[in-house]
N, C-alpha and C positions, 0 to 999 in steps of 0.2 A: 663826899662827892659821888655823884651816879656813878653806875657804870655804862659800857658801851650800849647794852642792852637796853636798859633804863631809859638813857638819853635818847635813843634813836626811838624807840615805840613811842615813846610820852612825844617826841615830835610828829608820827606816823597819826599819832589820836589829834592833833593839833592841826595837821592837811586834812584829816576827812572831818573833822566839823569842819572847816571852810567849807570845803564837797557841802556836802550836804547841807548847809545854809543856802548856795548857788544854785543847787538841787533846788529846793524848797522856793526859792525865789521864780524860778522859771515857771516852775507850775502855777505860780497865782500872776501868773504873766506881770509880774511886778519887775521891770525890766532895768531898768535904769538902777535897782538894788539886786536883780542877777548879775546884774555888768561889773558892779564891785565886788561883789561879793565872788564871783569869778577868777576879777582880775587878784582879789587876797588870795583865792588858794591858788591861784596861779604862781604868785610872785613865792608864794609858802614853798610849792612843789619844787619851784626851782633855786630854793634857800637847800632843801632838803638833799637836793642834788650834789648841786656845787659843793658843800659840807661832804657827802660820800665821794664823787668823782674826781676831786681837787683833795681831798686830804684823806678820808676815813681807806677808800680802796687804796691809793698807792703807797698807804703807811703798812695797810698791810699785805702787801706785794711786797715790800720794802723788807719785813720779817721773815719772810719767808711762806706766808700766806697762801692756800690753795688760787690760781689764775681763774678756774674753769667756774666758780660764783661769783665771781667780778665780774668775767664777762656775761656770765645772763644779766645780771644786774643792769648794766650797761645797756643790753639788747632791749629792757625791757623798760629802762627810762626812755631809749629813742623811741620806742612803739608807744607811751606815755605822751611824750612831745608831739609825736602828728597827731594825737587825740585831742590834745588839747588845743591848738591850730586847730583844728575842723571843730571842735568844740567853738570857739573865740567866733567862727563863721556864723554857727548857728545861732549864737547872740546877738553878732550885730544883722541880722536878719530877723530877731524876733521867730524863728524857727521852734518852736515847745517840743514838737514830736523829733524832728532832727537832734537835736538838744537831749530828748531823754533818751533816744537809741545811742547815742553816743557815751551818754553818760549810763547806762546799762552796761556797755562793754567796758569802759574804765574802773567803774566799780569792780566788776569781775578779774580784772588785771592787777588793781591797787591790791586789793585782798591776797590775791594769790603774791605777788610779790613781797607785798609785808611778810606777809606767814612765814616767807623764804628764808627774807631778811633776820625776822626776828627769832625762828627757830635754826636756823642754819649759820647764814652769812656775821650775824651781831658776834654770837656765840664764840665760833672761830674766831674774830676778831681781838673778843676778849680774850681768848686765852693769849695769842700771838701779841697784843698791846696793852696790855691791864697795867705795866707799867710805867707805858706813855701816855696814861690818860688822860692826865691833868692838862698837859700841854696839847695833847692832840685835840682834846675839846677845847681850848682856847682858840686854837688856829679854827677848829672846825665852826665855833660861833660867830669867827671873823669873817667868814667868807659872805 
C-alpha cells in the first residue's frame, strides 16, 4: 500500500491535469468543455480537501502533530475556494483574459502549496501516522 506521501502527490498530479485540461479549454474558447472540465477539477479539488480537512489534518492533530502547517494549509484552501468562485464567474461569462489572470495566480498558489504539502506537511504526517495508514486512507477515500 502507498504511503501518506505517495497518496496525496499522486492525487496533487491528478487535480492539476484537470487544471490544465480547463486551462487548455478556455483558451480555444471551447467553452462548454471549459465548463466541465472546470467543474472535474473543481469537484477533484474539493475530494482533495475534504480527504485532508475531515480526516488526514485532525488524525494528525490527533497524534500529536505540529498545529501551525494545518493551519496554513487551511488558510490556503480558503484563498483556493474564492479563486475558484471568481474562477466559475469568469466561465459562465465566457471571460478568457479574466479566466487566465485568475488561473495565473492559482497555479502560483497550487505549486507552492503542494511543495508545502509534499515536502513538509505529508512527511510529518507520515512519521506521526504510518501506522494508521491503512485505515486512515479508507476513511480518507470515503470522503
Amino acid at each position: 500500500m502507498e504511503n501518506i506521501v505517495d497518496f496525496m502527490s499522486t492525487d496533487h498530479k491528478a487535480c492539476d491535469d484537470l487544471f490544465a485540461r480547463a486551462e487548455k479549454e478556455v483558451y480555444a474558447n471551447n467553452w462548454a468543455e471549459a465548463e466541465s472540465a472546470f467543474n472535474a477539477f473543481r469537484t477533484s479539488m474539493a475530494h482533495h480537501f475534504r480527504m485532508e480537512e475531515n480526516q488526514l489534518f485532525p488524525a494528525l492533530l490527533s497524534a500529536g502533530g505540529p498545529s501551525g502547517p494545518v493551519q496554513m494549509m487551511l488558510m490556503e484552501h480558503k484563498q483556493m475556494n474564492g479563486l475558484f468562485d471568481k474562477m466559475a464567474t469568469t466561465l459562465a461569462h465566457k471571460n478568457a483574459l479574466g479566466y487566465s489572470g485568475l488561473s495565473e495566480t492559482l497555479l502560483i498558489v497550487m505549486q507552492q502549496h503542494n511543495l508545502k504539502e509534499e515536502q513538509i506537511l505529508y512527511p510529518i504526517a507520515e512519521r506521526f501516522l504510518a501506522n494508521d495508514w491503512p485505515a486512515l486512507c479508507g476513511r480518507m477515500q470515503a470522503e
